[in-house]
C-alpha positions, 0 to 999 in steps of 0.5 A: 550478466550478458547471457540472454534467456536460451529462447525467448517467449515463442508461441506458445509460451505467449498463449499460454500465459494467455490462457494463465490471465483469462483464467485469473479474470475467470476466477477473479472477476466475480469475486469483484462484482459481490465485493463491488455491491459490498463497497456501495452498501458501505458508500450508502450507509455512511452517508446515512449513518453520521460518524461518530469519529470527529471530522477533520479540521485542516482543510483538505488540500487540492493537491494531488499526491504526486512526485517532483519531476527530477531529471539530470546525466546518469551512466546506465548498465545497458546492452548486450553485452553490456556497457555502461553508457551515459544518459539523461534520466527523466522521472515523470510526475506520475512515477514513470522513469524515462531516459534518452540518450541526451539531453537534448534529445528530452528537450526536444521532446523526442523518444526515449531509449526506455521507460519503467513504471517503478511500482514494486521497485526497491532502489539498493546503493550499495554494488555489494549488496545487489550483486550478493542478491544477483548471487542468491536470485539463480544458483548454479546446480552442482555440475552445471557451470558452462566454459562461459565466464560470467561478464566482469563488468558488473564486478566492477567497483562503481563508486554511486551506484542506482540498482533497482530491483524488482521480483518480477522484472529486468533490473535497472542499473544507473551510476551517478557522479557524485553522492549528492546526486546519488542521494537526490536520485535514491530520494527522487525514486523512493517517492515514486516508487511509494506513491505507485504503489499505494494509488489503490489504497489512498483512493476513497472510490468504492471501486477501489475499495472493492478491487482490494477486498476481492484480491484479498478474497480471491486469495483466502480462496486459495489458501493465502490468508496472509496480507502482504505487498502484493495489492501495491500498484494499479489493478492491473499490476496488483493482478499481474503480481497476483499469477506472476507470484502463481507461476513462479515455481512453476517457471524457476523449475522449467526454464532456469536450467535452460538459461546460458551463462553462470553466476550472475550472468545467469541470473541476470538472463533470469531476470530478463525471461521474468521481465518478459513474462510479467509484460505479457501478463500485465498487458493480458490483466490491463486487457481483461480490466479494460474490456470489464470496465463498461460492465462495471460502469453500469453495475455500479449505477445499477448497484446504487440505484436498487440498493439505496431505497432498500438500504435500511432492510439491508442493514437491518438484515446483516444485524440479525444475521451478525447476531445469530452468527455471533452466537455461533462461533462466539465460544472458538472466537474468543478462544483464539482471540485470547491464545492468538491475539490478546498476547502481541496486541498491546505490544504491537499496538504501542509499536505502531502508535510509536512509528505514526506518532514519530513520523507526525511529530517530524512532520509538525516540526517541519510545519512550525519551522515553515510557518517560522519562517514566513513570518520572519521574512515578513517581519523583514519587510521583503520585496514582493519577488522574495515573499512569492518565492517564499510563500511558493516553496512553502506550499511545496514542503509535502512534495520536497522528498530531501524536506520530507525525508525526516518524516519519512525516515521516522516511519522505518525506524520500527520496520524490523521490530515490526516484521517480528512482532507480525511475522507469526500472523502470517502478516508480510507486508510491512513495506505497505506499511511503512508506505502509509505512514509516509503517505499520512505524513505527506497528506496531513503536511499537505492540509496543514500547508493549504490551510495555512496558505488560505488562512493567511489569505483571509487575514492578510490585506494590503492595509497592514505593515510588515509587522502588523501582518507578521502579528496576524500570521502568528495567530493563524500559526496557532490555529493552523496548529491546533487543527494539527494537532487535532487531525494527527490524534484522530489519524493515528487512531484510524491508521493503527487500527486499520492496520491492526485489522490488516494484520490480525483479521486474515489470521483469525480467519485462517484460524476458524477455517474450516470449521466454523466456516462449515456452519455459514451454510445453514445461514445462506438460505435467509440470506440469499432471500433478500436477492441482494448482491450486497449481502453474503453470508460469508462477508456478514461472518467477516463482519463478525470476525472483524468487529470482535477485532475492533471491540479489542483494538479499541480497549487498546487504544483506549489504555495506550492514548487514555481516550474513552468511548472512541470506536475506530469501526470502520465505514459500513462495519456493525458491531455486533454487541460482545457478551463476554460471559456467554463467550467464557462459557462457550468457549468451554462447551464448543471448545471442540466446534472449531479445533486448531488447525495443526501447522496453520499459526505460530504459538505467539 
């Protein structure tokens, strides 16, 4: 665990990896500015169109998503050579671990030893299992042990151990006093690990929006079709993940026989040569984002104003070309839909409506035991210190991460059913998964407890007794629960279907590719016409793809939930009329139009 790499990154490595970043934004950047024009027809056609889905009925809280500052005395690993030496441990609000040598060393507000944003990060508590991970992450080649013994201080037993662990970074080794503190750290830093990694997908800005649809493109691009938790973080560390994951092999072929040391001390050398590339890598991506940002700035006011007053032509435009594409590649569609899809979709629709409707369940639970307990403190007649200290832990039931916890452990229940059940789509990112449920559980608790709070508000005066005023927030209980229960049906429908749609849409594209994508040219020349950036002939047959998905997920759920004439389309998305029986006899004639690919799908 000691060895260092042989050489760190010289000159030339450092500008190499320079050129590695200005060709990813080279390749990247345009792909975000089509999918930026994309995501503004979307942003104005949903405030044209009303939606059908109803609208919420909780308030929305004012709360941001954020992580409960925890701090306290842990013994980190540390050093060359390394020495377990004790610190004082700090995680910010915003997901950022910090430590300094004492205590007062924070409270006097000066620098600490070190800091580490914990996107991407896994927190592991057991010394066996990471040092069996420590033994697979740099095998030794036969022949290739040195005379160095590997450092034994990583063998020795450690009784609350704090690995986290990271593909790309230097792992962080921490030891708590007690498996309480253990326990608060491990849930502490599991919550802002979550809340890191999914800022891009709870934003509701077009931009974000945008920035995921393009990575996912860029990416099909260059054959990945499969999703997977590479869009976990910011933009800058979802492009950084994006090259560092292109330059793996690359980088274990060249340098880890180079490193000094053996077993685990190698491997901890790697770790150390992969934390210094993934540093330059994402101060080059930060870079090349900052330097786009005034452009893209002006593109969205540009974008805005020229695609609005001709937002009914647009869309007008994208149906016709939806329908004429549907004809198309209706018959192979179909095909692969009922070999590929139509087989796991009932299956995987129910897993999923099981793990959302498990993690709401806990969190309505939570709610009445805090609403219950409101009351029964107001029945008591408290002082008014009490009922402050009250009311105010109640609002922080959404970020209490011991409280919140049931919700949480509820939504990884199902994580290895659900790995099996996506694995042949080529679908590996069951961790983003799990990470939104605990965000829609953490999200839904949070209005719940805002309109609770500002209910009671309205109703409560200084006119009433303890009783009288225990009466009314009863009743404010039993709206604020059948709001509850309203958004948490709603919700769970939208989520399982977005996932649906993560999960299969890559999939089904990858099987079509290249056949059926051979036939877009002779759509493309209507297309570019218009002169609009809003509109692709390749993002109108995603469309198509997208929208016989959702005609199917929706009969799903229909049969899982007994609902009726409920689509969970999304904002933006058309969908282009399904003619089964022309598809049926399509299917025949065109079976040959778009073959399977061989190697490219698991039989499911």
């Amino acid at each position: 665990m000691g060895g260092r790499p042989s050489s760190p990154l010289d000159k030339r490595q450092q500008q190499h990896l320079r050129g590695q970043v200005d060709a990813l934004m080279k390749n990247f950047l345009p792909q975000y500015r089509v999918q930026l024009a994309a995501s503004v027809l979307r942003q104005i056609s949903r405030e044209l169109v009303p939606q059908e889905l109803a609208g919420c009925q909780l308030l929305h809280s004012k709360k941001l998503p954020r992580v409960r500052e925890h701090r306290g005395p842990l013994i980190q690993l540390q050093g060359h050579p390394p020495q377990w030496q004790p610190i004082f441990c700090v995680l910010r609000g915003d997901g950022r671990l910090e430590w300094f040598s004492h205590r007062e060393e924070y409270e006097n507000g000066g620098r600490p030893l070190g800091s580490a944003a914990l996107t991407g990060y896994t927190v592991l508590t057991s010394q066996r299992e990471y040092l069996h991970l420590l033994d697979t992450l740099c095998p030794d080649s036969p022949g290739d042990h040195t005379q160095e013994e590997p450092d034994p201080l990583l063998e020795m037993p450690v009784n609350f151990p704090l690995f986290l662990q990271h593909p790309f970074r230097r792992h962080l080794c921490f030891s708590a006093a007690t498996g309480e503190t253990q326990r608060a750290w491990r849930l502490a830093l599991q919550g802002g690990i979550r809340l890191r990694g999914t800022v891009l997908q709870r934003s509701q800005a077009p931009a974000a929006h945008a920035f995921l649809d393009a990575i996912r493109l860029y990416r099909q691009h260059k054959g990945h079709f499969g999703h997977d938790d590479t869009t976990l973080g910011s933009d800058a560390e979802v492009l950084t993940a994006v090259l560092m994951r292109e330059l793996l092999p690359a980088l274990q072929a060249q340098t880890q026989t180079g490193l000094r040391g053996a077993g685990r001390a190698r491997a901890w050398a790697w770790t150390e040569l992969l934390d210094a590339v993934h540093a330059a890598v994402l101060a080059g991506a930060s870079a090349g984002l900052r330097a786009f940002q005034p452009e893209k700035d002006e593109l969205l006011t540009a974008l805005d104003k020229t695609i609005r007053p001709e937002v009914d032509h647009l869309l007008s435009l994208r149906g016709r070309m939806s329908a004429k594409l549907l004809a198309q590649v209706q018959g192979p569609l179909e095909s692969c839909l009922r070999r590929k899809v139509d087989v796991q979709l009932p299956r995987l629709t129910q897993t999923l409506l099981n793990t959302v409707e498990a993690a709401l369940g806990a969190v309505q639970t939570l709610l009445v035991q805090g609403m219950d307990r409101l009351s029964r403190h107001l029945r008591g007649n408290p002082s008014s210190t009490r009922l402050r200290k009250e009311v105010y832990s109640f609002g922080e039931m959404p970020w209490d991460p011991e409280l919140m916890q049931t919700c949480y452990r509820e939504a990884e229940r199902s994580r290895g059913h659900l790995g099996q059940l996506v694995a042949p789509f080529g679908f590996s990112g069951v961790r983003s998964l799990v990470f939104g449920a605990q965000d829609l559980s953490q999200q839904l608790m949070a209005d719940a407890v805002a309109t609770f709070l500002q209910l009671a508000d309205q109703c409560l005066t200084t006119a009433l007794d303890c009783i009288q005023a225990a009466q009314q927030l009863e009743k404010v209980r039993g709206r604020v629960l059948k709001k509850f229960q309203s958004d948490s049906s709603s919700v769970q429908r939208r989520f399982v279907c977005g996932w649906q749609i993560c999960i299969f849409l890559p999939f089904v594209l990858s099987q079509l590719e290249p056949s059926c994508k051979a036939e877009l040219p002779e759509f493309e020349g209507e297309v570019l016409a218009v002169g609009s950036p809003a509109l692709t002939i390749e993002g109108i047959y995603e469309d198509v793809i997208r929208g016989a998905l959702l005609q199917r997920i929706d009969r799903e759920l229909n049969k899982a939930l007994g609902a009726s004439d409920v689509s969970c389309a999304p904002d933006g998305c058309s969908e282009v009329p399904w003619n089964q029986a022309e598809a049926d006899e399509e299917t025949e004639a065109q079976r040959g139009t778009c073959p399977k690919q061989s190697g490219t799908c698991t039989e499911v």
